[in-house]
C-alpha positions in Angstrom: -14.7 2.0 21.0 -17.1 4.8 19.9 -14.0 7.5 20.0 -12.3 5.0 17.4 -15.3 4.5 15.4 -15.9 8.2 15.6 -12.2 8.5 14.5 -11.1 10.7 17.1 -8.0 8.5 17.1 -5.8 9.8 20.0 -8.5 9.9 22.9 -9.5 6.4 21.4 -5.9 5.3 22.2 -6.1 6.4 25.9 -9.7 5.2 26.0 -8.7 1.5 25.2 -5.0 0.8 26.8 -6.3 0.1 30.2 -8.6 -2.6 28.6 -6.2 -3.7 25.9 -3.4 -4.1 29.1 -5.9 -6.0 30.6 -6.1 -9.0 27.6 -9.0 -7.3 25.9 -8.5 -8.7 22.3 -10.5 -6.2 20.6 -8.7 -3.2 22.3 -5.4 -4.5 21.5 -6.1 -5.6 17.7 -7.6 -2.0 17.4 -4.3 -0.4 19.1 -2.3 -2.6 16.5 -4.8 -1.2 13.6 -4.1 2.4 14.8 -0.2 2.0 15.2 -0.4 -0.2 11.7 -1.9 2.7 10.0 -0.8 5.9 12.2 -3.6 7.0 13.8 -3.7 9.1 16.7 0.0 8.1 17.1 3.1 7.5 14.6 3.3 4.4 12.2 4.7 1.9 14.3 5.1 -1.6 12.3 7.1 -2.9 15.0 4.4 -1.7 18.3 2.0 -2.6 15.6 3.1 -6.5 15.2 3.4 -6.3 19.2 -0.5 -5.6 20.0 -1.7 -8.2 17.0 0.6 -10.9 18.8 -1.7 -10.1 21.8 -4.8 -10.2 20.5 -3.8 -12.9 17.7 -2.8 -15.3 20.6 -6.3 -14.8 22.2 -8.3 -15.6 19.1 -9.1 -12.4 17.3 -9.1 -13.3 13.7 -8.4 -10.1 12.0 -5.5 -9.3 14.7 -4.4 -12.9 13.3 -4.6 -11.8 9.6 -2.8 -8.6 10.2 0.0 -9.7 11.9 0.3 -12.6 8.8 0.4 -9.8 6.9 3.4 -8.1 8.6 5.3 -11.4 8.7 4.5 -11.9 5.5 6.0 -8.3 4.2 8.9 -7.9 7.3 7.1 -4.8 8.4 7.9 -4.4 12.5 9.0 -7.9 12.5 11.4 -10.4 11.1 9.9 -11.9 7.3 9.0 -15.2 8.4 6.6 -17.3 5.9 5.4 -20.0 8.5 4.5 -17.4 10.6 2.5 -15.7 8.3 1.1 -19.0 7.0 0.4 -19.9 10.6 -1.8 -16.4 11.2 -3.5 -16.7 7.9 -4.5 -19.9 8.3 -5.9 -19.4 11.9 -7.3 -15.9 10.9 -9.5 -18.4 8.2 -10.6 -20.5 10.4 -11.6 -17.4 13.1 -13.7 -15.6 11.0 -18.0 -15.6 10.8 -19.6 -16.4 7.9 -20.7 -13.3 8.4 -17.5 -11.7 7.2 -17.6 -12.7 4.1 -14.6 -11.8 1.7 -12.4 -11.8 4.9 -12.1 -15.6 5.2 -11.1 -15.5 1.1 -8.8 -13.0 1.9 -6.7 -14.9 4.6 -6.7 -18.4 2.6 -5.5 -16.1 -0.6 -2.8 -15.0 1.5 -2.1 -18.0 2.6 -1.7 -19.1 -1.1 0.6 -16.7 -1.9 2.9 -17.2 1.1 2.7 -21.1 0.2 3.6 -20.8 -2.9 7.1 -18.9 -2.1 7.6 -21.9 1.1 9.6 -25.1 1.1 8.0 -28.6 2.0 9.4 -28.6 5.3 8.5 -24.6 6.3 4.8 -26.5 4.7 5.2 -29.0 7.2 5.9 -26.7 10.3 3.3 -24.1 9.7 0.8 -26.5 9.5 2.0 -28.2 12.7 2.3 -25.1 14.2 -1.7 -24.4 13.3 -2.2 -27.6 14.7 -0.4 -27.2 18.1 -2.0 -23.3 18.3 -5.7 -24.8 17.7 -4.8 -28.1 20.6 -3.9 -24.9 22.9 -6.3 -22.9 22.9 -9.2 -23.0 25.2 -12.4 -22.1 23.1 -12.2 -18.0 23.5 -16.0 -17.0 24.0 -16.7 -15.0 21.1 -17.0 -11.1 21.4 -17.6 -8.8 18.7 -18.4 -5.1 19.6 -21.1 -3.3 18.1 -20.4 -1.4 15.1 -20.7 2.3 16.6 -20.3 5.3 14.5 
C-alpha cells in the first residue's frame, strides 16, 4: 500500500495482486482505482468494473460506489441502472461516519439513477439491496492506514 500511496503506481500493482488474488478487498478496489484511472497500467474500464465486482461483493464501500458509477455511465460494463442503484445504495450504507461527503455522494447518485428508472427496475434494485445485505456475512471491517 505505501508504493500506491507513494504513487509509484506500477510496483504498487505487482506489490498488491498476490493479495488482491487472494480476496483482499482493499487490494482489489485499489487495482480497480489504478486500472479506472490508468495508473501504472492502461485505462481499463472493463478490468476496472472486474476488480470493484471483487471487492464490491466483499463489502468495500468505495469499490461499491465506483463500480455504480461505471454501471451507471457503461464504462467497462453494460449500462445497467439497478445495478448502479444496487452499488450506490450498499456503498451508502458501507461507509463511516467518518467519511463524510462520501455517504452524500453515493445516495446523490442514487438519486440521479432513480430518477431516469421505472417502478419495477425501482422494485428490483431495492430487492436486489435487500437480498445482497441477507447474504452477506458481517465483513470485519479493515481500513488501512493512510501511508504517504
Amino acid at each position: 500500500m505505501a508504493t500506491y500511496y507513494r504513487g509509484d503506481y506500477a510496483d504498487a500493482i505487482k506489490a498488491l495482486t498476490p493479495f488482491a488474488e487472494e480476496g483482499d478487498r482493499h487490494a482489489q478496489y485499489l487495482i480497480g482505482y489504478m486500472h479506472e484511472r490508468g495508473q501504472g497500467i492502461p485505462q481499463d474500464y472493463a478490468e476496472a468494473a472486474n476488480w470493484y465486482a471483487k471487492a464490491a461483493e466483499l463489502g468495500h464501500p468505495f469499490a461499491q460506489n465506483n463500480l455504480g458509477v461505471l454501471y451507471k455511465h457503461g464504462r467497462g460494463v453494460e449500462k445497467d441502472p439497478v445495478a448502479a442503484y444496487k452499488w450506490f445504495g450498499l456503498a451508502a450504507e458501507g461507509y463511516q461516519a467518518a467519511e463524510f461527503g462520501h455517504r452524500e455522494r453515493a445516495l446523490s447518485n442514487q438519486e440521479t439513477v432513480a430518477v431516469q428508472m421505472t417502478g419495477e427496475q425501482l422494485t428490483a434494485a431495492k430487492k436486489q439491496i435487500k437480498d445482497h445485505r441477507a447474504s452477506e456475512p458481517g465483513w470485519p471491517e479493515y481500513r488501512p492506514p493512510n501511508i504517504r
